[in-house]
VMD Tcl script that draws the C-alpha trace (Angstrom):
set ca {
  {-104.41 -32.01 142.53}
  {-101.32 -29.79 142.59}
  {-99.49 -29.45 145.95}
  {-98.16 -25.71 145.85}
  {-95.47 -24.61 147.86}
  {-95.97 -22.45 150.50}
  {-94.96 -18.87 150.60}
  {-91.81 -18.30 153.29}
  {-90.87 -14.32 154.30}
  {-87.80 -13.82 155.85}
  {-88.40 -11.37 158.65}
  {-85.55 -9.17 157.71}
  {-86.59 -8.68 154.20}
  {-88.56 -5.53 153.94}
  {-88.81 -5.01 150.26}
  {-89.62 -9.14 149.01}
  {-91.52 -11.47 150.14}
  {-89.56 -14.93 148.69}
  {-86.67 -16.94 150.41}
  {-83.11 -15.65 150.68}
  {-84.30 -12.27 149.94}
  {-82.38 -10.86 152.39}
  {-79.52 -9.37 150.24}
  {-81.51 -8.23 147.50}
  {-83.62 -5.96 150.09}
  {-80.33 -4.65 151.34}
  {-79.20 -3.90 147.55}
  {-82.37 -2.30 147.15}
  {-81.96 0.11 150.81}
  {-78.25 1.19 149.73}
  {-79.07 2.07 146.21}
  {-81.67 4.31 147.67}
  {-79.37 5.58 150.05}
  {-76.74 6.51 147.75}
  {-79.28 8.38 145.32}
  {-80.01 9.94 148.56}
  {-76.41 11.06 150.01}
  {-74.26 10.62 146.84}
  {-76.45 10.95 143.57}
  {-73.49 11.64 140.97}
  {-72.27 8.21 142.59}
  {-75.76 5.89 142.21}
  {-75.27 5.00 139.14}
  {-71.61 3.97 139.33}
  {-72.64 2.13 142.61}
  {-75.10 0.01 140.38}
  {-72.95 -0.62 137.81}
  {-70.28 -2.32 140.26}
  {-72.79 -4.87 140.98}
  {-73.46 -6.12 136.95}
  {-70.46 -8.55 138.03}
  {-73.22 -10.37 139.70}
  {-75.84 -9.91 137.39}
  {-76.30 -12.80 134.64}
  {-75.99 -12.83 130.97}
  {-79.58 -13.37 128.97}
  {-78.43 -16.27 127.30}
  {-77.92 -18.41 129.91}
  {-79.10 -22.18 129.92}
  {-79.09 -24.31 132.56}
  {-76.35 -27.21 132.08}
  {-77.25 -30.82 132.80}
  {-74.25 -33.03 133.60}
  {-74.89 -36.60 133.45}
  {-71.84 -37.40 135.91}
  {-69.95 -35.21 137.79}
  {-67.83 -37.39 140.11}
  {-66.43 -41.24 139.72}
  {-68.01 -44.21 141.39}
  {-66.21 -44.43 144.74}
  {-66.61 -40.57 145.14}
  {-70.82 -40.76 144.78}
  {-70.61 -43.72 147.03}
  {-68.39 -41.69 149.87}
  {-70.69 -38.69 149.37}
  {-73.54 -41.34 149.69}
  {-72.17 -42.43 153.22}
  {-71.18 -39.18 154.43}
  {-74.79 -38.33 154.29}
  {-75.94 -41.32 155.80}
  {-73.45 -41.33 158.56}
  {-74.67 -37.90 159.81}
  {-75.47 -37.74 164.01}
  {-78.60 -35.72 164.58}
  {-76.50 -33.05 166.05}
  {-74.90 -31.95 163.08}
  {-78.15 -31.30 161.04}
  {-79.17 -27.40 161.33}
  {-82.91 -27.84 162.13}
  {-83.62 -23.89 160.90}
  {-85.89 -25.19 157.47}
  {-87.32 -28.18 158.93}
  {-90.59 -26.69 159.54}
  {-90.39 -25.13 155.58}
  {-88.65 -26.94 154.03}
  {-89.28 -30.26 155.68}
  {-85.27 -30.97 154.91}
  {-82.31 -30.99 157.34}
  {-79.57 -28.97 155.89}
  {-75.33 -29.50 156.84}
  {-72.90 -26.45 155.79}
  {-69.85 -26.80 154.85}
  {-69.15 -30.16 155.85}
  {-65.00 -30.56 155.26}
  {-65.47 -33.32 152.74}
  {-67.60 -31.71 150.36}
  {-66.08 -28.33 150.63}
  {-62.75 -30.10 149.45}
  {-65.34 -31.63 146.10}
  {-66.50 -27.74 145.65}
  {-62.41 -27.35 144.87}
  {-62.36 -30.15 142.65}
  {-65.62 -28.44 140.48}
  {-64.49 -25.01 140.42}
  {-62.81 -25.30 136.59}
  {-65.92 -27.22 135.26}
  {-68.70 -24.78 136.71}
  {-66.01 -21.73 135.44}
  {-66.22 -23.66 131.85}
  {-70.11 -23.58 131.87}
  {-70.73 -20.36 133.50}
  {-68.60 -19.00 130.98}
  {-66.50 -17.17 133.71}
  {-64.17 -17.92 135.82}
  {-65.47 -18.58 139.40}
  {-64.50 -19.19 143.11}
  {-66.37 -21.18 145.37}
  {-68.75 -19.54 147.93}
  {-70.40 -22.26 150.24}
  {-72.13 -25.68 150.10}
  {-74.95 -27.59 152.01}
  {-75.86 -30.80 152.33}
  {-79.98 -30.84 151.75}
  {-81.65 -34.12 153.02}
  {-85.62 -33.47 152.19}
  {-87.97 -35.42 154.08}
  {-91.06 -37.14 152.60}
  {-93.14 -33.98 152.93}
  {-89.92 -32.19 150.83}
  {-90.85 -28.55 149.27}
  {-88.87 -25.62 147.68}
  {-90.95 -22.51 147.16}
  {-90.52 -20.18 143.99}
  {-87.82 -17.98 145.01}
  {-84.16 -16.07 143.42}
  {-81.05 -16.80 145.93}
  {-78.72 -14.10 146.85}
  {-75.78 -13.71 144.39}
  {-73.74 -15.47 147.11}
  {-75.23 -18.62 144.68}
  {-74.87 -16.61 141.53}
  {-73.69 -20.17 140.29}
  {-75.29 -23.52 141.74}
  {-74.22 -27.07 140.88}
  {-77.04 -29.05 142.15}
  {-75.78 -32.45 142.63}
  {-78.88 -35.31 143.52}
  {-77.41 -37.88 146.01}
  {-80.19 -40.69 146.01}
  {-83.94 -40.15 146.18}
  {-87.29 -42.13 146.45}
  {-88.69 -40.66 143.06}
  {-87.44 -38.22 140.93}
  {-88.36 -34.68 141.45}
  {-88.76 -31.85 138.99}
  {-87.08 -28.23 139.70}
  {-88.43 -25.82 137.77}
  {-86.87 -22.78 136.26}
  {-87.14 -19.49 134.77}
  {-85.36 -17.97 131.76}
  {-82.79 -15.23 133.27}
  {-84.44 -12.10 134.64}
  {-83.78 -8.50 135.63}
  {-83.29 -8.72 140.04}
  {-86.83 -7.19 140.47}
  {-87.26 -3.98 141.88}
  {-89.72 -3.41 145.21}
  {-93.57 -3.17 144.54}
  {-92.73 -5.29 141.12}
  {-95.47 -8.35 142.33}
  {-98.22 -7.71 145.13}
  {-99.80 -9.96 147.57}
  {-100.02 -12.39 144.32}
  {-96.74 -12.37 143.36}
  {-96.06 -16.39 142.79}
  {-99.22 -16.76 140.84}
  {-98.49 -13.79 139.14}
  {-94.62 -15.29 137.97}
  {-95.76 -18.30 137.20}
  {-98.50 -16.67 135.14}
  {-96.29 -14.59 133.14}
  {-93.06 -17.02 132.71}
  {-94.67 -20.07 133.02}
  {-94.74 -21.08 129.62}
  {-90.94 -20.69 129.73}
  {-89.94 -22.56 132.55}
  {-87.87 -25.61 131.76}
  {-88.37 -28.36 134.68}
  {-85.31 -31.19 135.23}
  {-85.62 -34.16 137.04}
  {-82.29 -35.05 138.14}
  {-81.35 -38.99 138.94}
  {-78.44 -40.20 141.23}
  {-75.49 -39.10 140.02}
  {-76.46 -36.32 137.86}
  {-76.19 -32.28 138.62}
  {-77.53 -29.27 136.74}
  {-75.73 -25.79 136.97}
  {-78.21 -22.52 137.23}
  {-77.67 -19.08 137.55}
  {-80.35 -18.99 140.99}
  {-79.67 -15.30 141.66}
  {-81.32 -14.32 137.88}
  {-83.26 -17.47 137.74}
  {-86.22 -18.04 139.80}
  {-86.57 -21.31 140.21}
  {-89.29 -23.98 142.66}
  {-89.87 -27.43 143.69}
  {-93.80 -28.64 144.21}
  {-94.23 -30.86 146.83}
  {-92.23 -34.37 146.47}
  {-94.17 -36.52 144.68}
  {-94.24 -40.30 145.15}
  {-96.60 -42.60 146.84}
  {-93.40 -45.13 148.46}
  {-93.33 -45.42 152.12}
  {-90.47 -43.58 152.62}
  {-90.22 -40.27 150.40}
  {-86.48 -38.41 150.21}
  {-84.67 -36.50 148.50}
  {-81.00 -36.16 148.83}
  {-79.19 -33.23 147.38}
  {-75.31 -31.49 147.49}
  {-75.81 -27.86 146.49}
  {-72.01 -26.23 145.59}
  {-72.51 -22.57 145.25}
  {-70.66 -20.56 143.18}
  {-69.19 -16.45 143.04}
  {-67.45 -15.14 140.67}
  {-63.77 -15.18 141.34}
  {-62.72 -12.13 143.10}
  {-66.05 -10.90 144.72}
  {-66.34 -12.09 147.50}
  {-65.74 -8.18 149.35}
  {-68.33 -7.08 147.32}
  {-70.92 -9.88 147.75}
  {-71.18 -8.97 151.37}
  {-72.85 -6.20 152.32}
  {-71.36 -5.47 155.53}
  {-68.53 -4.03 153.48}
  {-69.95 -1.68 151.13}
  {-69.86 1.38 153.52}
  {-65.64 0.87 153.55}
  {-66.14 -0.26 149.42}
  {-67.71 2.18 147.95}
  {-66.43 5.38 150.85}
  {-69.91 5.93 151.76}
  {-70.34 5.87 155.64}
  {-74.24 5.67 155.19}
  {-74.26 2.19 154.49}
  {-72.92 0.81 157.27}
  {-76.47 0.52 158.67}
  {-77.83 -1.14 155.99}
  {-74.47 -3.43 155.38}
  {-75.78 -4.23 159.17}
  {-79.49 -4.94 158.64}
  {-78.29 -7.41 156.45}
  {-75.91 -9.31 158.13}
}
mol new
graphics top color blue
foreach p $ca { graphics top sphere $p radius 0.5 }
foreach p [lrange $ca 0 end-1] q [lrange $ca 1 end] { graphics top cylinder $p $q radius 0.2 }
display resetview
């Protein structure tokens, strides 16, 4: 029997339901806002964010090695070398993973990337933010788009008990609210399950998506060892010179529209 993922709401997403949600809802507030207090503007406020947006033809890309020998192995005891005080606890309960940002070492391997994830995106790029993800035995990943803030993720698998499938989605329109009711993952995985491509990544290997335009999920780890894991290195990608307009805290001083300083807010 199929193990699915459970459904996680972030409480400050009032327009989705799914995971990192967050700065689509706030999108989704400011374009109403500017139809509302600067019409002749809305559409030229949309257009500004196709930068983010992601071209149909995208595939993911499946690298069979990304870094040398002795740089897998130091990644390998970086991760194993972590104190429980510098694992974030916040997704342990959904995710069943402890999760470490920006940890100095990797962010200088995000540098190191950049031109080969700029090469397969097919535009040039600048490096957003990274987290270590160490998934426990009970290890999950609901369906769910990320925030353009990982318009571009290299997904790099660590070491793990069994491989693990992550499924994705051809590239999509960002939905719009009231798109998928109270059914919503059933009703994706209804319509674009036939198309999803699944990859089950082993040590050393990394795949590059597009998780902003791609939704994309993870079942419950399979595997009947004693001890189940699953460790990951997600680099996460912008492209190069947006990163004013990927946070929406500045789009009130951006675009001249004082209005959306509340919902640049809500969102932060």
């Amino acid at each position: 029997m199929q193990v699915l993922a459970p459904t996680v709401r972030p409480m400050d997403s009032q327009d989705y339901p799914w995971y990192d949600s967050v700065w689509l809802s706030a999108f989704e507030r400011a374009r109403q806002t500017v139809q509302r207090v600067a019409p002749k503007r809305a559409e030229d406020f949309e257009r500004a964010f196709d930068v983010f947006r992601t071209r149909d033809d995208f595939k993911v890309r499946l690298f069979q090695s990304v870094f040398d020998d002795a740089t897998c192995e130091e990644i390998r005891r970086i991760a194993g070398a972590l104190s429980p005080a510098q694992l974030e606890l916040h997704e342990a309960r959904t995710f069943k993973r402890f999760v470490v940002h920006d940890h100095p070492v990797f962010t200088q391997l995000q540098l190191r990337v950049t031109d080969m994830v700029s090469e397969a995106a097919g535009e040039p790029v600048e490096a957003c933010y990274n987290f270590l993800s160490l998934y426990g035995p009970q290890g999950v990943c609901p369906l769910h788009l990320d925030a353009p803030l990982a318009k571009w993720t290299l997904d790099f698998c660590i070491d793990q008990s069994d491989a693990w499938p992550i499924h994705f989605s051809p590239v999509v329109p960002w939905p719009r609210p009231g798109d998928y009711g109270a059914d919503w993952e059933a009703r994706i995985k209804g319509e674009v399950g036939p198309d999803f491509v699944s990859f089950s990544l082993q040590p050393g290997q990394a795949i590059l998506f597009s998780g902003s335009s791609q939704w994309h999920y993870r079942d419950v780890m399979p595997g009947t060892r004693a001890k189940k894991f699953c460790d990951l290195l997600f680099f996460h990608f912008i492209p190069r010179g947006t990163s004013e307009l990927a946070d929406p805290a500045n789009w009130a001083r951006l675009f001249d529209i004082p209005e959306l300083q509340q919902d640049g807010q809500a969102a932060a």
